[in-house]
N, C-alpha and C positions, 0 to 999 in steps of 0.2 A: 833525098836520102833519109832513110831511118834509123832511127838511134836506140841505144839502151843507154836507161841511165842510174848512177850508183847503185853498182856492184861489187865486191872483191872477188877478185881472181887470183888461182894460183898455178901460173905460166913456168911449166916445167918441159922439158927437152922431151923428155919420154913420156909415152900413152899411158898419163895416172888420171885416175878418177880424181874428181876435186876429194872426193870423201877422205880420199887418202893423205890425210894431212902429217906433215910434219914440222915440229917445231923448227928447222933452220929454212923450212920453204919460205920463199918470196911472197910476200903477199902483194898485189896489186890494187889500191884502192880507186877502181875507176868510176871517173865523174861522167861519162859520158863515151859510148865507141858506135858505130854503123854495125847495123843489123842487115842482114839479107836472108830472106827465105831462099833455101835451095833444096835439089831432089835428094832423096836417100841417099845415093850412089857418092850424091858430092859429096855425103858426110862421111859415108862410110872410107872413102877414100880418103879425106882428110886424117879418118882415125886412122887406118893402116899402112900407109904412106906416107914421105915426106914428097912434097910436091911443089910444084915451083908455074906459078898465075902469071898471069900478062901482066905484063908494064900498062896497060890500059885501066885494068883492075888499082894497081899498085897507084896509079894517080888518081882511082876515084877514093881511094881511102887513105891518101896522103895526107898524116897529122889530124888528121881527125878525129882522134882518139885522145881525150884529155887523161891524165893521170893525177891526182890530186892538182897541185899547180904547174903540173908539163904539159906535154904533147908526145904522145908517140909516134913515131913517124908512120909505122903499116899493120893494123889489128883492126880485127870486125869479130862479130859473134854469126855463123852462121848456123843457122834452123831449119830443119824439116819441120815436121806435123806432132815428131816424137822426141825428137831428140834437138840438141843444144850444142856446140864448140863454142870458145874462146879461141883464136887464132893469131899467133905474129909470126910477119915476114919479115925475111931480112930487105937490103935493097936489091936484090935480083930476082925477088918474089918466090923466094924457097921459106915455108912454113918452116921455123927455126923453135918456135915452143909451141905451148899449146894449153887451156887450160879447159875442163869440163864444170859444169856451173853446180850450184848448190842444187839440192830437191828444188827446194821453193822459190828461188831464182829461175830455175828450168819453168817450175810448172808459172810461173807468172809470165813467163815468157814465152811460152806453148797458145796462151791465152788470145795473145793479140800477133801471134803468127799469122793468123789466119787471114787477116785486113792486107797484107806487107804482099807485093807482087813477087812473082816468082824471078829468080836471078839463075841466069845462066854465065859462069864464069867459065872463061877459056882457063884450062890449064894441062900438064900433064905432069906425068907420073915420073918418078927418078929413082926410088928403090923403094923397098919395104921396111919399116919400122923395127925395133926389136921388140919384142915380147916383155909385156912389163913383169916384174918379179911377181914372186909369190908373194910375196912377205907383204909387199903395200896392197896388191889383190886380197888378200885375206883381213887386212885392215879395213878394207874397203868395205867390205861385205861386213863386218862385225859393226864397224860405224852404222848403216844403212840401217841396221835390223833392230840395234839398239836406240839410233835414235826413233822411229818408229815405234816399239815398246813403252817410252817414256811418253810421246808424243799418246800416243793412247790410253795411256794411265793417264795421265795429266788432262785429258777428255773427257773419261770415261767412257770410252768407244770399246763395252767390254766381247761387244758381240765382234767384233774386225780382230781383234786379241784372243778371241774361241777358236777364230778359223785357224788364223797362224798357226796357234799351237797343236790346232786337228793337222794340218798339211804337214808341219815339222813331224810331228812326236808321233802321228799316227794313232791318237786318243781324246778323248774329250773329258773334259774339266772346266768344274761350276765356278773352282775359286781362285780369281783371278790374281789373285795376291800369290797365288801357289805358281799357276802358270807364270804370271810374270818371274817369279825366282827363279823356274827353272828353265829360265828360255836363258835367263842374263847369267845362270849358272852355265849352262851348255856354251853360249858364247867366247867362258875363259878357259874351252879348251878348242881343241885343233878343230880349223875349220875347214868342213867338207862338202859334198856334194847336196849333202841339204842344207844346209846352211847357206850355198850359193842360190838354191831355189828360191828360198825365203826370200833371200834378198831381191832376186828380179821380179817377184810377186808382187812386195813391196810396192817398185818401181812399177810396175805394170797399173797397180791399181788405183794410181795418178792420173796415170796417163788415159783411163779411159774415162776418168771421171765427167 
């Protein structure tokens, strides 16, 4: 079996981005949980479903999962090629939280996906999720683009900080000191359809990396 190891995670009932952080959320500091590669479908299913795994599954990752000085009884992180979950069951194998990983937790984890065999878990399907709020959604998206901003000034990666603000603003600008203000200005108001773009741009240009 395959592991990840020290991570925090934050294991919430409903489909939130890790980005979307709140001060009374849970935080998980794990030493150690089972990894398994799986296809798109599994994940995407995992994200808009609650679903419920075999008892076969549920004993191969029985307590396997350390939490500081514990043991959790049923958690793994499952991986495609692009994308990452954080997963807990209860004991009848119904995914009961759930948590989505950092940027650079994901992308370290994207890295050595590739080595990890592919897993095919029996499961099925029991209803559809609810739709997460706007509120933590637009948090999400402001977190993502902001930390990105800073993460680039703190670089000086001023050419990847040109583009953003050509694709956002629909303009170009030599001084980055200006763009950066007015990208972290636009952020403290309502966030929209471009702003959502920015963000999966973001995410996207990880991922091919």
């Amino acid at each position: 079996m395959n592991f990840y190891y020290d991570i925090t995670l934050d294991f919430l009932e409903n489909n939130y981005q890790f980005y979307e952080v709140f001060p009374q959320d849970q935080f998980w500091k794990i030493k150690k949980i089972p990894l398994f590669q799986v296809n798109n479908k599994t994940i995407k299913d995992f994200l808009n479903n609650h679903i419920q795994v075999d008892k076969e599954f549920l004993k191969l990752i029985y307590q396997k999962t350390i939490v500081e000085d514990q043991k959790c009884d049923y958690a793994c992180i499952l991986a495609d090629k692009n994308n990452a979950i954080a997963v807990v069951f209860d004991e009848n194998g119904i995914n009961t939280e759930m948590s989505l990983l950092s940027l650079s937790d994901e992308l370290n984890l994207l890295e050595i996906i590739y080595s990890i065999p592919l897993m095919v878990i029996d499961y099925v399907t029991i209803e559809k999720k609810p739709k997460p709020t706007l509120l933590r959604q637009a948090l999400q998206i402001k977190n993502i683009i902001l930390e990105e901003i800073n993460k680039l000034l703190n670089n000086k990666n001023y050419m990847k900080l040109q583009y953003l603000y050509l694709e956002w603003f629909g303009k170009t600008e030599k001084d980055w000191h200006k763009m950066a203000n007015q990208m972290k200005e636009q952020l403290d108001k309502d966030i929209g359809v471009k702003e959502e773009t920015i963000s999966e741009i973001i995410k996207m240009s990880y991922h091919n990396v």
